[in-house]
DSSP file (Angstrom, degrees, kcal/mol; ACC not computed):
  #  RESIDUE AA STRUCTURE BP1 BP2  ACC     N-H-->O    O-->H-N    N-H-->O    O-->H-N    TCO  KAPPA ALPHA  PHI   PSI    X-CA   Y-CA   Z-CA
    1    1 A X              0   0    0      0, 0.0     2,-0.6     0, 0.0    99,-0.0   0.000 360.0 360.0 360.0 119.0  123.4  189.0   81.4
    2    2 A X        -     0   0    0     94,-0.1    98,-0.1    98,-0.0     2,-0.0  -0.761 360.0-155.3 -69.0  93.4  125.4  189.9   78.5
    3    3 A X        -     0   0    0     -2,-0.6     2,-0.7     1,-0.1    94,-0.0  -0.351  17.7-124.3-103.3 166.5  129.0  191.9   79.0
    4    4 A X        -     0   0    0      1,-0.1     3,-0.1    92,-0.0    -1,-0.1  -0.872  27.7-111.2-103.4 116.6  130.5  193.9   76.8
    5    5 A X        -     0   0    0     -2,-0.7     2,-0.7     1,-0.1    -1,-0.1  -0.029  35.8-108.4 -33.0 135.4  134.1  193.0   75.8
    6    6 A X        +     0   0    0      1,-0.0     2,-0.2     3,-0.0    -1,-0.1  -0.579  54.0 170.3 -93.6 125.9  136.7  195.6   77.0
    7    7 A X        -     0   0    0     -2,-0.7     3,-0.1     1,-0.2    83,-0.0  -0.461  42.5 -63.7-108.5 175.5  137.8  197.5   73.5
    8    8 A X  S    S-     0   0    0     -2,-0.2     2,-0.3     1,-0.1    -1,-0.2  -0.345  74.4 -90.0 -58.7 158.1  140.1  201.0   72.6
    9    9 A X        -     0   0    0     -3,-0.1     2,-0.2     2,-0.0    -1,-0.1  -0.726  39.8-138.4 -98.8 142.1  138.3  203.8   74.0
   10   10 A X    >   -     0   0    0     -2,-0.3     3,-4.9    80,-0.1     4,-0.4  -0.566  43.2 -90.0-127.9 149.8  135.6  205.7   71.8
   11   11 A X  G > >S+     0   0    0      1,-0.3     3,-1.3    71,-0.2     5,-0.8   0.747 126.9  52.3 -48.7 -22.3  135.5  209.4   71.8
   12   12 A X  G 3 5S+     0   0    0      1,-0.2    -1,-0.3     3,-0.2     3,-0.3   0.635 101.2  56.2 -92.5 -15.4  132.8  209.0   74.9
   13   13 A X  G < 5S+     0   0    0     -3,-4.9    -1,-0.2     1,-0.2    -2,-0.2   0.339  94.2  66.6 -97.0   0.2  134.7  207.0   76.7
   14   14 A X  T < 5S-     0   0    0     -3,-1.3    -1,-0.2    -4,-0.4    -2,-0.1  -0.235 123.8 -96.1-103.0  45.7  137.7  209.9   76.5
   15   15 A X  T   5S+     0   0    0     -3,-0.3    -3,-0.2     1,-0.1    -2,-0.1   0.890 104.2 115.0  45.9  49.9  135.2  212.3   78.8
   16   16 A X      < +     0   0    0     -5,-0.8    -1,-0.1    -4,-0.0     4,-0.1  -0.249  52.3 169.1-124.2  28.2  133.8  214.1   75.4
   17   17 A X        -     0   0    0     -5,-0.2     3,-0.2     1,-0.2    -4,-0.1   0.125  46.2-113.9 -65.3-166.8  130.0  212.1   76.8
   18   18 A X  S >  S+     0   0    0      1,-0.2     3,-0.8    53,-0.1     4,-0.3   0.700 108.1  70.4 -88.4 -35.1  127.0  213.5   74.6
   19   19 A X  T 3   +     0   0    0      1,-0.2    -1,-0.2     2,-0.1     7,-0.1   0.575  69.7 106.2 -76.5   1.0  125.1  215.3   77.6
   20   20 A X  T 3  S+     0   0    0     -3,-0.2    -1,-0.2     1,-0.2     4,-0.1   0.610  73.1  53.5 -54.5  -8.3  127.9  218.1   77.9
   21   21 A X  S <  S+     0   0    0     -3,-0.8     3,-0.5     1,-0.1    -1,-0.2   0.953 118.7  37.3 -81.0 -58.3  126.1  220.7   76.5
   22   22 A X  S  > S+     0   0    0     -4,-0.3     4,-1.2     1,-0.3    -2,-0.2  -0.037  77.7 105.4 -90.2  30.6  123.4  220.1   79.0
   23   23 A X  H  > S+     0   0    0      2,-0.2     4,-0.6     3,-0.1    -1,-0.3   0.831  73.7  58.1 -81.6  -9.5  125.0  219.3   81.6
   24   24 A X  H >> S+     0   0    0     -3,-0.5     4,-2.8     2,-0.2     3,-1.6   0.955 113.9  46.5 -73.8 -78.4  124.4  222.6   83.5
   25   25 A X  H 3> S+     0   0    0      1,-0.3     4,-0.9     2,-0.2    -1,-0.2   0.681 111.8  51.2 -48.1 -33.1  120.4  221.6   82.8
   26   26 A X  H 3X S+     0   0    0     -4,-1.2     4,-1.7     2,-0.2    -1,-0.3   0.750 113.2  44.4 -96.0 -27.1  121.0  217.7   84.1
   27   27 A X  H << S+     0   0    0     -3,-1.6     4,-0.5    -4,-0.6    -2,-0.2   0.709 111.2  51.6-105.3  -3.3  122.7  218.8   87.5
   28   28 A X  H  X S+     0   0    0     -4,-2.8     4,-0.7     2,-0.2    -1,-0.2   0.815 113.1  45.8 -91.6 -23.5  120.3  221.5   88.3
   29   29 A X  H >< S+     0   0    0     -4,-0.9     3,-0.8     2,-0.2     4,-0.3   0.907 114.9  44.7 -57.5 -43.5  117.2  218.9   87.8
   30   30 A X  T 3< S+     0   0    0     -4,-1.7     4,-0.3     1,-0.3    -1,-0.2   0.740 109.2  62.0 -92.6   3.2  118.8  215.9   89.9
   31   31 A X  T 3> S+     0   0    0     -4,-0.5     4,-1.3     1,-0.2    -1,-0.3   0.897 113.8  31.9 -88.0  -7.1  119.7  218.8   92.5
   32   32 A X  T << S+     0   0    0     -3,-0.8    -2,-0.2    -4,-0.7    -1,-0.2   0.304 111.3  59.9-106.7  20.0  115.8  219.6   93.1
   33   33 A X  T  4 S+     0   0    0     -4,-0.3    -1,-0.2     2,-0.1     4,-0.2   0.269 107.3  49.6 -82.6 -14.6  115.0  216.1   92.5
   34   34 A X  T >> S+     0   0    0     -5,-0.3     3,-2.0    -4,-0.3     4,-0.5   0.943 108.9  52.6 -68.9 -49.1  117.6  216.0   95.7
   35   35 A X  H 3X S+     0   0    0     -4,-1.3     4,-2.7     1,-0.2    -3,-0.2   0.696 105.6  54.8 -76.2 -45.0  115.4  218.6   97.2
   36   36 A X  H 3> S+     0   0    0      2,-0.2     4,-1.3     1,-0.2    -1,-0.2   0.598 109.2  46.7 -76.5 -10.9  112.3  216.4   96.6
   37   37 A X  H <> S+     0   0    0     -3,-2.0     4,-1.4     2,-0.2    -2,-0.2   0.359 104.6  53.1-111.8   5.7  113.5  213.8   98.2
   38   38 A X  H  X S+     0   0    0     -4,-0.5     4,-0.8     2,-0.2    -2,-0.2   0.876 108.1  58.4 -83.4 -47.3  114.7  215.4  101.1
   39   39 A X  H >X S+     0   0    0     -4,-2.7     3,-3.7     2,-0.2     4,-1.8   0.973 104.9  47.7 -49.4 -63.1  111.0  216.7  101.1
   40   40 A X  H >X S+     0   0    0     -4,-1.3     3,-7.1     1,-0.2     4,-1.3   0.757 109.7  58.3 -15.6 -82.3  109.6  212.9  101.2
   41   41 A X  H 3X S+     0   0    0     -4,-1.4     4,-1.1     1,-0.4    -1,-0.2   0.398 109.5  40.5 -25.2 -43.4  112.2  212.5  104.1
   42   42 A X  H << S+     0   0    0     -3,-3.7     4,-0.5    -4,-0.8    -1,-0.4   0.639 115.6  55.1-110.9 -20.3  110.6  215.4  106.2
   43   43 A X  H <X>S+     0   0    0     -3,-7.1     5,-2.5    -4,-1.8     4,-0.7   0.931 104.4  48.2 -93.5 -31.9  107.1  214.2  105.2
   44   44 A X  H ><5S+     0   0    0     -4,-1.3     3,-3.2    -5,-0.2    -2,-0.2   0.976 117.2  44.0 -47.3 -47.9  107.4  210.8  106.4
   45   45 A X  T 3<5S+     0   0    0     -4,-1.1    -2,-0.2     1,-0.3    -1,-0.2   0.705 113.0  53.4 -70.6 -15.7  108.8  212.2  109.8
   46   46 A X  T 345S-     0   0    0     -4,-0.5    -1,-0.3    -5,-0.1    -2,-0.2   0.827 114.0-130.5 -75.3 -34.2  106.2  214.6  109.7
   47   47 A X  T <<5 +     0   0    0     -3,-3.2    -3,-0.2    -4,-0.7    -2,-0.1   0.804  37.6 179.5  63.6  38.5  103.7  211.7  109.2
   48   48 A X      < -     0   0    0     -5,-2.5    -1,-0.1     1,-0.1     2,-0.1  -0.346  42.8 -79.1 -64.3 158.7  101.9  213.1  106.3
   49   49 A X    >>  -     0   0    0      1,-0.1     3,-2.9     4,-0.1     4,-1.2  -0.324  41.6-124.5 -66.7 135.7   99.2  211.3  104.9
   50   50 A X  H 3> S+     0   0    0      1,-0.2     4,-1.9     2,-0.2     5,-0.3   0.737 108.3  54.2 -66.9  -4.7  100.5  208.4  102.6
   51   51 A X  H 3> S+     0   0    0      2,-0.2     4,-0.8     3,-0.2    -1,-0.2   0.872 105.4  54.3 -71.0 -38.8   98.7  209.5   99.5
   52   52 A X  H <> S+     0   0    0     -3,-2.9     4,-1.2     2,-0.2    -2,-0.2   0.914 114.5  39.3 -71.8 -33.6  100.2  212.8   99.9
   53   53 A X  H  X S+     0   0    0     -4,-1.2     4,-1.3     1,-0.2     5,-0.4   0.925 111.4  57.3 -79.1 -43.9  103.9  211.1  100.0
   54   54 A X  H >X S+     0   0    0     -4,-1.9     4,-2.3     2,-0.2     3,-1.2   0.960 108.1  50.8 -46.4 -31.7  103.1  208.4   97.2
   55   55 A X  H 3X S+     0   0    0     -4,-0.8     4,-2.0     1,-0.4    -1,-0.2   0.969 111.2  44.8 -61.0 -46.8  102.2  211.6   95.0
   56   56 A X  H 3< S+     0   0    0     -4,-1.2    -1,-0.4     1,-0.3    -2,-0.2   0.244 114.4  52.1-102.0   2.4  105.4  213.1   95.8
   57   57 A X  H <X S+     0   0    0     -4,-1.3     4,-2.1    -3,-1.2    -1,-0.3   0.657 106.5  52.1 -66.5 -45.1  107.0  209.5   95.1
   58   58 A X  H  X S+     0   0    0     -4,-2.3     4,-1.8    -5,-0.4    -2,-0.2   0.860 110.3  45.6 -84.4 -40.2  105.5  209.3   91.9
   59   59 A X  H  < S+     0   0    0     -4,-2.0    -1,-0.2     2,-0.2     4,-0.2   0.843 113.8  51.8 -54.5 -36.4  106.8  212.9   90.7
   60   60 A X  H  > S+     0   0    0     -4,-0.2     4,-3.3     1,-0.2     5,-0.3   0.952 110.4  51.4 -47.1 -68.0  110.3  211.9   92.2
   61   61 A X  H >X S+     0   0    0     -4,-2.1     3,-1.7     2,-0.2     4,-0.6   0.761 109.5  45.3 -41.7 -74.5  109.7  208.8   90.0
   62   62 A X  H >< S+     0   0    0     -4,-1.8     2,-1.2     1,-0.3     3,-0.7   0.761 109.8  58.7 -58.1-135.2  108.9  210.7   86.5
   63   63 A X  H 3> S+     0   0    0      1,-0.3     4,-1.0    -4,-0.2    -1,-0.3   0.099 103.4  44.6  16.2 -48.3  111.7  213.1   86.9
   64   64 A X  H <X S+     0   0    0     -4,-3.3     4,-2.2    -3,-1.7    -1,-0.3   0.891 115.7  52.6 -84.2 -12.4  114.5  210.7   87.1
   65   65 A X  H XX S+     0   0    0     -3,-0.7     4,-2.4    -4,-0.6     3,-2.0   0.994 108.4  47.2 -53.3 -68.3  112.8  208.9   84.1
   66   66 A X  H >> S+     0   0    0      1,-0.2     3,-4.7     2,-0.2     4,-0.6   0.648 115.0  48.4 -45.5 -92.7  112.6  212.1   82.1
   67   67 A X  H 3X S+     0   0    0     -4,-1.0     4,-1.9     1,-0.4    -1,-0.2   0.483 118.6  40.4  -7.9 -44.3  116.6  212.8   83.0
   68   68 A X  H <X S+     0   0    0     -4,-2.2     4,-0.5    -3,-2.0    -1,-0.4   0.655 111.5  51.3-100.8  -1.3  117.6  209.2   82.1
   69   69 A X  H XX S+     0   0    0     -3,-4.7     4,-3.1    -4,-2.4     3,-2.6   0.911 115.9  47.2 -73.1 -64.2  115.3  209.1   79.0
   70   70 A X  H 3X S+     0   0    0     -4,-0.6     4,-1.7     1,-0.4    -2,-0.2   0.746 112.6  51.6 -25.2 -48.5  117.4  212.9   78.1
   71   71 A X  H 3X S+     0   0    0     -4,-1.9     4,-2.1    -5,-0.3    -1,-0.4   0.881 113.4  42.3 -66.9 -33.8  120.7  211.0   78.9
   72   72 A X  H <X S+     0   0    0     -3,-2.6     4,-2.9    -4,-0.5     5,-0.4   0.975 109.0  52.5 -93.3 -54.9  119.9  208.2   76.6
   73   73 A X  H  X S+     0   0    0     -4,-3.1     4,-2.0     1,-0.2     5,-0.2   0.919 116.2  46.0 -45.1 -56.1  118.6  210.1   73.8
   74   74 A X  H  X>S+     0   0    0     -4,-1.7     4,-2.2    -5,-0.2     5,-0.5   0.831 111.9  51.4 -44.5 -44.7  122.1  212.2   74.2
   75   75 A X  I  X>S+     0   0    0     -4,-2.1     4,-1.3    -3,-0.2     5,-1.2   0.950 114.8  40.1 -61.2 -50.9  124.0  209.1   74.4
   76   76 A X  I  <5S+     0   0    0     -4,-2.9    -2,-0.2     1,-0.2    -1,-0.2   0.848 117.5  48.3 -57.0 -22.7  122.4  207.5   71.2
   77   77 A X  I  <5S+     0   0    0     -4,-2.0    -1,-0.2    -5,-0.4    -2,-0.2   0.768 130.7  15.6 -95.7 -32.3  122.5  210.5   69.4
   78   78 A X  I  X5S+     0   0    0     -4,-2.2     4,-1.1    -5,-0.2    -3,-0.2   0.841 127.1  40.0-108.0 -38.5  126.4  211.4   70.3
   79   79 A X  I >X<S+     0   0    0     -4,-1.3     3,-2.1    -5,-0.5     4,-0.9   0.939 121.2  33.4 -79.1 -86.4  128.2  208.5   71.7
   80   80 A X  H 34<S+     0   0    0     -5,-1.2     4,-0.3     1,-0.3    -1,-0.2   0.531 112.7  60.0 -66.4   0.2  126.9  205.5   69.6
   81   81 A X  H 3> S+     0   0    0     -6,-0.5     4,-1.4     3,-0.1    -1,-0.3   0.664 106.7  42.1 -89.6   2.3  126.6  207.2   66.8
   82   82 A X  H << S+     0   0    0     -3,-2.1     4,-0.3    -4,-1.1   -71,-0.2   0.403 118.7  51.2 -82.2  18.1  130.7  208.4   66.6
   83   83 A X  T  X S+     0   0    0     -4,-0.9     4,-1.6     2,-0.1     8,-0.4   0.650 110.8  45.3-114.4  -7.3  131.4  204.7   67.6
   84   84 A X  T >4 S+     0   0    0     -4,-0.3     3,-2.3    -5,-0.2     7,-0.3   0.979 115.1  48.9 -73.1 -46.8  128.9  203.1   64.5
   85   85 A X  T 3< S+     0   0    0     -4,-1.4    -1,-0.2     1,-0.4    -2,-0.1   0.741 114.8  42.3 -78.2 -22.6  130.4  205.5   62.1
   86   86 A X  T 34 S+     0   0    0     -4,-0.3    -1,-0.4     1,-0.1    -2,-0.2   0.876 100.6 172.2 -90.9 -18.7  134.1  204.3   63.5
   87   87 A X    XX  +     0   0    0     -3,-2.3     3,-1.3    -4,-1.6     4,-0.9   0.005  25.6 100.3  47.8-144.2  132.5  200.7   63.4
   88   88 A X  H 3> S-     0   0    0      1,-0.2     4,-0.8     2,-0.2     5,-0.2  -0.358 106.4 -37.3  68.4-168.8  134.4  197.3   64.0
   89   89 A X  H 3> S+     0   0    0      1,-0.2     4,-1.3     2,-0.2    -1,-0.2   0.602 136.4  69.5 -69.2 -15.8  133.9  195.9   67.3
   90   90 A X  H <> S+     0   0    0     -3,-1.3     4,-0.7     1,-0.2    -1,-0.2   0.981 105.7  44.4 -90.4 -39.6  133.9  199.2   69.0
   91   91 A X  H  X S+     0   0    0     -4,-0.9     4,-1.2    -8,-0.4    -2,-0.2   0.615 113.8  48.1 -13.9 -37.8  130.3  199.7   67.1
   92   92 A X  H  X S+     0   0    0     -4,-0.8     4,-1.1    -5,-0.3    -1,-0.2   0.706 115.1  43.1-110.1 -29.1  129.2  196.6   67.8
   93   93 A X  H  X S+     0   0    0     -4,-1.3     4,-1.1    -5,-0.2    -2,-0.2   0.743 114.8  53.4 -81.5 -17.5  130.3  197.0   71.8
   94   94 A X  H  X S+     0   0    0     -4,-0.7     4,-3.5     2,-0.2    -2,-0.2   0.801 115.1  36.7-134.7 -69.0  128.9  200.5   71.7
   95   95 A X  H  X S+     0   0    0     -4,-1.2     4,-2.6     1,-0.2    -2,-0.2   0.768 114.4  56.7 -86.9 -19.0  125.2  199.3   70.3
   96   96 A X  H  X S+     0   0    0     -4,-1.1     4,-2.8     3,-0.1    -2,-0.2   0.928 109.5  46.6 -76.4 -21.8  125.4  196.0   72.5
   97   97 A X  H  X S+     0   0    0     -4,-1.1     4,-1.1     2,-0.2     5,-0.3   0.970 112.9  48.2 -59.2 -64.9  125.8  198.5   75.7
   98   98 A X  H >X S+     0   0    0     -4,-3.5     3,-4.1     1,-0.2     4,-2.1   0.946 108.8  54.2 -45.8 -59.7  122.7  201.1   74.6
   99   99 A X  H >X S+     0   0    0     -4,-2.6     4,-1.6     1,-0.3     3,-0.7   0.827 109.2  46.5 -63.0 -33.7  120.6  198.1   74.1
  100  100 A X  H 3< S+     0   0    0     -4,-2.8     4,-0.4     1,-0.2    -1,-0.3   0.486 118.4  45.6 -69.1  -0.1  121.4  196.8   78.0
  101  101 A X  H <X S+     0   0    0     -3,-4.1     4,-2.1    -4,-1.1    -1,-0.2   0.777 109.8  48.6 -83.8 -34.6  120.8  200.3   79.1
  102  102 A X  H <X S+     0   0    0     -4,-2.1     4,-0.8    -3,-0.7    -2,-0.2   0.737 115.2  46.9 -71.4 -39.4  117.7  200.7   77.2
  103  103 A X  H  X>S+     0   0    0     -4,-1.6     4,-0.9    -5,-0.4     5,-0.6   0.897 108.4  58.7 -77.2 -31.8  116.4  196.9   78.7
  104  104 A X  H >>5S+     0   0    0     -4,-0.4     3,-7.2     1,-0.2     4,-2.4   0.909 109.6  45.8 -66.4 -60.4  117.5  198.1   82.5
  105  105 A X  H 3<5S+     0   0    0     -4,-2.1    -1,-0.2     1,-0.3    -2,-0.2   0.571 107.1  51.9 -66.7   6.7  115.1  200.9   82.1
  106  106 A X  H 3<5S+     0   0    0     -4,-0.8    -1,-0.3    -3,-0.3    -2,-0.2   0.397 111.5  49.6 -66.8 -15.8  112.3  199.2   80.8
  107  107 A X  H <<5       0   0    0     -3,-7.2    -2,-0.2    -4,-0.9    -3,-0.1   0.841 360.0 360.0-107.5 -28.2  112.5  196.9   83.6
  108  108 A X     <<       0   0    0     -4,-2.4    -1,-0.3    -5,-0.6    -3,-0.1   0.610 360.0 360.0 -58.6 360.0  112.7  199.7   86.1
């Protein structure tokens, strides 16, 4: 596992992140991805048929993807790129961080 060296703090790292525009849009998805799992909750105790709760797993599932693909694109797009343009080591900490975010969620 690779860590990232602790550096000066980059504009993303002063609470400025890339998702602020949309954050309104990111906290109203994960609260009825809350909602969805509260549903699971009630359908296991319910005993629903497991086909019906894997379905409703699998949506769960594709939701938080879409939400953390949305954070990432925001992140590459706002965060690592003011920290290439400031470059140095804080660039270089900056792109070694995306790529270990980008590998956990392939492997998820």
């Amino acid at each position: 596992m690779t860590t990232v060296e602790p550096h000066a703090e980059s504009v993303c790292e002063q609470n400025q992140h890339g998702y602020v525009q949309d954050k309104d849009r990111y906290l109203n998805r994960m609260k009825r991805i809350e909602g969805q799992a509260r549903g699971i909750q009630r359908m296991i105790e319910d005993d629903t048929y497991c086909i019906d709760v894997l379905t409703q797993i699998s949506a769960i599932t594709s939701a938080l993807e879409n939400v953390a693909l949305g954070l990432l694109k925001d992140h590459l797009a706002h965060c690592l790129a003011d920290a290439v343009r400031e470059g140095g080591q804080i660039g270089a900490d900056k792109l070694e961080e995306a790529s270990a975010a980008i590998a956990r969620l392939v492997r998820s």
